[in-house]
C-alpha positions in Angstrom: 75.8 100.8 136.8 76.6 99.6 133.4 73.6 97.5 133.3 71.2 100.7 133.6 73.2 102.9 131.8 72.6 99.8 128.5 69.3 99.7 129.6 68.7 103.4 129.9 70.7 104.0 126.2 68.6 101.6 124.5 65.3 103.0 126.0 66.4 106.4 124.2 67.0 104.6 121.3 63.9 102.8 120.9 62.1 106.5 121.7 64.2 107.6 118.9 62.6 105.0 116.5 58.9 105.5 117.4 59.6 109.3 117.3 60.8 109.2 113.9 58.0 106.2 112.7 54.9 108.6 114.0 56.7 111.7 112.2 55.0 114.0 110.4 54.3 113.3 107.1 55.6 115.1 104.4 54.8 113.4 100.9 54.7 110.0 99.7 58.7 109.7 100.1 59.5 112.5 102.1 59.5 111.8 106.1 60.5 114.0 109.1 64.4 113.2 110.7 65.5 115.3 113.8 69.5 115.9 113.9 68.8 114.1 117.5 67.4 111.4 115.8 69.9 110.9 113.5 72.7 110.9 116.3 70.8 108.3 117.7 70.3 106.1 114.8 73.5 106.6 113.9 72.4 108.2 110.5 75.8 109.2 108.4 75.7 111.7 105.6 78.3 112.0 102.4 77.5 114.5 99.8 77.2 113.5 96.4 79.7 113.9 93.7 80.1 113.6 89.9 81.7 110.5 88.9 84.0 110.1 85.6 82.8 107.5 83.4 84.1 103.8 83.9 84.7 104.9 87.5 82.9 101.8 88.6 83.1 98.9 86.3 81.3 95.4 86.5 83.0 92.2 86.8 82.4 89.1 85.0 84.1 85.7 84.4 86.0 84.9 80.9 88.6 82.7 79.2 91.6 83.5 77.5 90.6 81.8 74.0 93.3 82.2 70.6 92.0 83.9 67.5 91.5 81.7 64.6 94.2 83.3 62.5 96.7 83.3 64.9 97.0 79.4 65.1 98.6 77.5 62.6 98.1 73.3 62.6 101.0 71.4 60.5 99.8 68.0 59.0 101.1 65.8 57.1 101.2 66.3 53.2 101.8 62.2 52.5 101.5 59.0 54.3 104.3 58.2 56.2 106.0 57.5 59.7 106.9 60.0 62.2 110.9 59.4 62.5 111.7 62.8 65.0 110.2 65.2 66.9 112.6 68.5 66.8 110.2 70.2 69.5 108.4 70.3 72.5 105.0 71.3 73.8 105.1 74.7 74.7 108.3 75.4 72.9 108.7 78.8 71.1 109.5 78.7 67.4 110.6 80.9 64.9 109.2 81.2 61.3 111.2 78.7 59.2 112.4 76.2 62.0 112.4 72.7 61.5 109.5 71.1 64.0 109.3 67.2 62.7 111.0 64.7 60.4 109.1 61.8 58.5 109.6 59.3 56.0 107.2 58.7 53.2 107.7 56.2 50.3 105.2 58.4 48.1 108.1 61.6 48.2 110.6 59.6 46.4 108.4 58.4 44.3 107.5 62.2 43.8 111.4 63.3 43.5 111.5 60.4 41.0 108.8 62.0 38.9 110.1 65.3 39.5 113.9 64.0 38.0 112.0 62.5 34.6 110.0 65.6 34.2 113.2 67.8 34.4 114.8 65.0 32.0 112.7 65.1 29.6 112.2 69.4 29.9 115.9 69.3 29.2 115.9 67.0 26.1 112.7 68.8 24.9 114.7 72.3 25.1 118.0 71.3 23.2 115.8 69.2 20.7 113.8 73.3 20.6 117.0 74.4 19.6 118.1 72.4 17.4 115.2 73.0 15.4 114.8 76.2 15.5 118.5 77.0 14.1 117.8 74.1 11.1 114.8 76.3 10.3 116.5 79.7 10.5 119.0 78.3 7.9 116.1 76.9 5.9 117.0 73.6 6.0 113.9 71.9 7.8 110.2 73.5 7.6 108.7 76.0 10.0 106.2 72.7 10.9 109.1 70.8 12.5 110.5 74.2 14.9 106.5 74.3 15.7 106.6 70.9 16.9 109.9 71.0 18.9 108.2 74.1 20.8 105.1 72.3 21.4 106.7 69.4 23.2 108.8 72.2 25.1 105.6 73.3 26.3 104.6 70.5 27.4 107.4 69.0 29.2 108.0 72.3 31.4 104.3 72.4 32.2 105.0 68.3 33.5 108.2 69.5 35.3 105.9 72.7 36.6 103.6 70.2 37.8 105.8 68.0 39.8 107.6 70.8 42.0 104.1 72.2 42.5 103.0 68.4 44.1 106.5 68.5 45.8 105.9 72.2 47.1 102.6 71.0 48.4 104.3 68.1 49.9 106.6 70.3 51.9 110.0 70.2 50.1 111.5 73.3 49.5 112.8 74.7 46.2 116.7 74.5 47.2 116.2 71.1 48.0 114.2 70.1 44.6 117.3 71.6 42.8 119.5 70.1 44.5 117.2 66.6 44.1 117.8 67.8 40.0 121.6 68.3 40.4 122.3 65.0 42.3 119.9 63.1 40.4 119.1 60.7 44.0 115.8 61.1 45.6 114.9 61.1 49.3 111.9 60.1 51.2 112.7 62.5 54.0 110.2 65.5 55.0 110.9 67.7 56.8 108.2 69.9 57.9 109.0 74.1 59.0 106.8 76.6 61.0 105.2 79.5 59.0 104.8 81.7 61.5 106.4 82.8 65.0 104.6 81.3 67.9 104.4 78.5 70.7 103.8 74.7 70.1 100.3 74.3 71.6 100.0 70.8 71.0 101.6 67.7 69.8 99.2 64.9 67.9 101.8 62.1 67.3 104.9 60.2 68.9 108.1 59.3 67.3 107.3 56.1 65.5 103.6 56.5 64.8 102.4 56.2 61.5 100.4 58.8 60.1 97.7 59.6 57.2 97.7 62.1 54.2 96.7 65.5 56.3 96.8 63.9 60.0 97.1 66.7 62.0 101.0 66.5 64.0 101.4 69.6 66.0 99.8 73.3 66.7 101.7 76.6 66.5 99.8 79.5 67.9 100.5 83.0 68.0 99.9 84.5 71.4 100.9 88.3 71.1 97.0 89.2 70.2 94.5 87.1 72.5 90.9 86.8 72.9 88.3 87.3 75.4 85.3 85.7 75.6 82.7 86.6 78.3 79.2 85.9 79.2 77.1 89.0 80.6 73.7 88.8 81.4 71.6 90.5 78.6 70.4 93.9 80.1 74.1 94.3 81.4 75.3 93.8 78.0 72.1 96.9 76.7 75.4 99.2 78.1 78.5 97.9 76.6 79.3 99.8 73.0 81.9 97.9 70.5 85.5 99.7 71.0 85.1 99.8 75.2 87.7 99.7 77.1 87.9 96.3 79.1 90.3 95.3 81.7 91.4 92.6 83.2 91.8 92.2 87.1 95.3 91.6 88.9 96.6 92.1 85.5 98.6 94.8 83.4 96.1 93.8 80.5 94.0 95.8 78.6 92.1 95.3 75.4 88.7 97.0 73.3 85.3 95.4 72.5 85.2 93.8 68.8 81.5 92.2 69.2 78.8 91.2 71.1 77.1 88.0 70.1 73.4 89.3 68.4 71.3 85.6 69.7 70.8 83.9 73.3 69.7 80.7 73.2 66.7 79.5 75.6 69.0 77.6 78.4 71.4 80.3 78.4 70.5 83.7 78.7 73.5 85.5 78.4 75.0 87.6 75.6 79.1 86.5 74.5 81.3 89.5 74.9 84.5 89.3 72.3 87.3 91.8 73.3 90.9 91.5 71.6 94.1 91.6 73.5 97.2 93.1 72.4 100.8 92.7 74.0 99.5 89.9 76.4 102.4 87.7 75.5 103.6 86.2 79.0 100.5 87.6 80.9 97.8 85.2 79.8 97.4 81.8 78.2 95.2 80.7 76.2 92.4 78.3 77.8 93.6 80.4 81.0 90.2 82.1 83.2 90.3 85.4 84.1 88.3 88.0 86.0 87.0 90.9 83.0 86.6 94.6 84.3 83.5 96.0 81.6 82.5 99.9 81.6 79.0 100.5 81.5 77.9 103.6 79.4 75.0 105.4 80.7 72.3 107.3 79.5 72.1 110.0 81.6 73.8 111.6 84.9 75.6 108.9 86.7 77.0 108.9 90.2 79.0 106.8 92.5 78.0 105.6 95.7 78.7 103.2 98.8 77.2 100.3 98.1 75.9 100.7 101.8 73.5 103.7 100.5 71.6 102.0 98.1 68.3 100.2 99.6 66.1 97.6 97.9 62.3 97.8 98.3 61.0 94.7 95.7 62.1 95.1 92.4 63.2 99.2 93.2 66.3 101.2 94.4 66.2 103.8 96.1 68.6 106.1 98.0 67.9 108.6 101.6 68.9 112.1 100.6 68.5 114.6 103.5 66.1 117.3 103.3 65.5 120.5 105.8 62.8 118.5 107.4 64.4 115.2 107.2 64.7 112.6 104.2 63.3 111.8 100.9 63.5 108.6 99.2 64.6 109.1 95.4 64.3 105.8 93.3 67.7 105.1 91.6 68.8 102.3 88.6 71.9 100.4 89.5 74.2 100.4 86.4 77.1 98.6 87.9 78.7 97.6 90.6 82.1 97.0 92.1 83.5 95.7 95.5 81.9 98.2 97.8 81.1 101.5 95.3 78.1 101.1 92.9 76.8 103.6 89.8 73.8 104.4 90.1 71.5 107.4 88.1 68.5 109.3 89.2 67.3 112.2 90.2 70.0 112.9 92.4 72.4 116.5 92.3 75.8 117.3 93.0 76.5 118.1 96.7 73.0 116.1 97.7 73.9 114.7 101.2 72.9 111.0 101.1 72.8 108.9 104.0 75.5 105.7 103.8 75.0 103.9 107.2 71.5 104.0 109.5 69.8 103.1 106.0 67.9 100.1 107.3 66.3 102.3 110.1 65.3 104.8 107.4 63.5 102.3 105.0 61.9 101.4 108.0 60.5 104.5 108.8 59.9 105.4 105.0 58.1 102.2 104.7 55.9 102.7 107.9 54.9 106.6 106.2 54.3 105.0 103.1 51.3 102.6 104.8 53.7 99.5 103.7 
């Protein structure tokens, strides 16, 4: 009994098909659809409704990257050895803290300079005064107080000099006074972050010797973050600078700062830059990450199961139900995302398009088309 009642269902069904295939015709997309036929073919309608904007947003692979201001690389200032390490890799730092120690013949040989130049600035200033008050009583000529205010000059500018190479070399101004008041150098440096941040990475080891501006450690910033995705080119003709982006499985959100103007020929994709604020302790740099994009359109855009959308060739079109049956309305796919897509076209609010039987209606639109 079951056997001729499969039998008997799919004889209907088949009658169905050549029933709607030798149709009459009504225009090059338009083909006749009985309600029977439909129940048979398992045709199902949704009407069509207006979508609000980034509804359906495409997806695209991109990397977490760290803005060039935000990371800060400490070198050395002299030659030297590395004597301690006072971090670790991924350590957070404040502004100010000590990161690494090293030792470096050419600072005390810097503090020494720095100790004759204040020597001789301090002997050059009572010498000034001496002269000056011999020439206000008229005892010595206005030459001589000249003279003593020259070499003044001259020695602060020499002790101005020598904190400016000890400033570069990364001793602090407390510590050069106190160098002055104690009169003994040191060949210690100790080198501070200049900004809030993360150690990124770590060049050298405890005991390594290192070069005049060897880079020792990285301190990034990650409270603002880049994006960096690739989209093909025509995807990229819909994405304006100040979008919203998303990105997936994440509380993250950010804005578009650029699109990249050139392609090059083996890689036909256009860099999308968005900037990330408040991300610190949802991404990482270097980290990959799914990218939700909006995708403006140009005119009236609508949202659809992917399921109602057919391809014929290079074309999209769409089955929306007539009085007589169907017509076939060609439609451009904006975006796409799990199973809804945005599509525009001729297509109103409250047209019933079909979402499931669709292969059986290309089918029959193809056959009254001649293809």
């Amino acid at each position: 009994m079951k056997v001729n009642w499969h039998l008997s269902y799919v004889k209907s069904l088949s009658l169905a098909c050549a029933c709607l295939v030798s149709g009459s015709v009504l225009g090059a997309e338009k083909f006749a659809v009985s309600e029977e036929q439909m129940r048979a073919l398992g045709i199902k309608l949704i009407p069509v409704q207006d979508t609000a904007m980034g509804e359906v947003r495409s997806r695209y692979p991109g990397q977490v990257v760290v803005p060039p201001r935000s990371e800060q690389v400490i070198s050395s200032p002299l030659e030297g050895l590395v004597t301690q390490l006072l971090v670790g890799e991924f350590q957070a730092v404040k502004r100010g803290e000590a990161m690494v120690r090293l030792s470096s013949p050419a600072m005390s040989q810097l503090q020494l300079q720095l100790l004759q130049a204040s020597a001789r600035a301090t002997l050059a200033r009572q010498a000034h005064a001496r002269e000056q008050s011999l020439f206000e009583e008229g005892i010595i000529p206005q030459r001589r107080a000249q003279e003593s205010q020259a070499t003044l000059k001259e020695a602060e500018a020499t002790l101005s000099q020598a904190k400016s190479e000890l400033t570069l070399a990364g001793l602090t101004k407390e510590v050069m006074e106190q160098v002055i008041r104690t009169g003994v150098p040191s060949d210690s440096i100790t080198l501070t972050a200049a900004q809030d941040g993360i150690v990124s990475a770590i060049s050298v080891r405890p005991g390594q010797r290192v070069d005049a501006a060897t880079a020792i450690l990285n301190v990034t910033q990650v409270d603002t973050l880049w994006l960096d995705v690739q989209i093909p080119v025509n995807a990229s003709l819909g994405v304006k600078v100040g979008a919203r982006v998303d990105v997936a499985d994440k509380q993250v959100s950010g804005r578009v700062l650029s699109l990249s103007p050139t392609i090059t020929a083996n890689n036909q994709f256009v860099v999308l830059r968005a900037e990330i604020d408040g991300a610190a302790g949802l991404l990482r740099p270097g980290e990959l990450v799914t990218v939700e994009i909006p995708v403006e359109s140009s005119g009236k855009a609508w949202s659809l199961p992917l399921a109602a959308v057919a391809r014929n060739k290079d074309d999209s079109v769409v089955f929306v139900r007539t009085p007589d049956g169907f017509v076939a309305k060609p439609v451009k796919v904006q975006a796409s995302a799990g199973q809804l897509v945005r599509v525009e076209g001729d297509i109103k609010a409250q047209d019933e398009v079909a979402v499931s039987g669709v292969i059986a209606l290309k089918g029959a639109w193809l056959e009254e088309d001649g293809e």
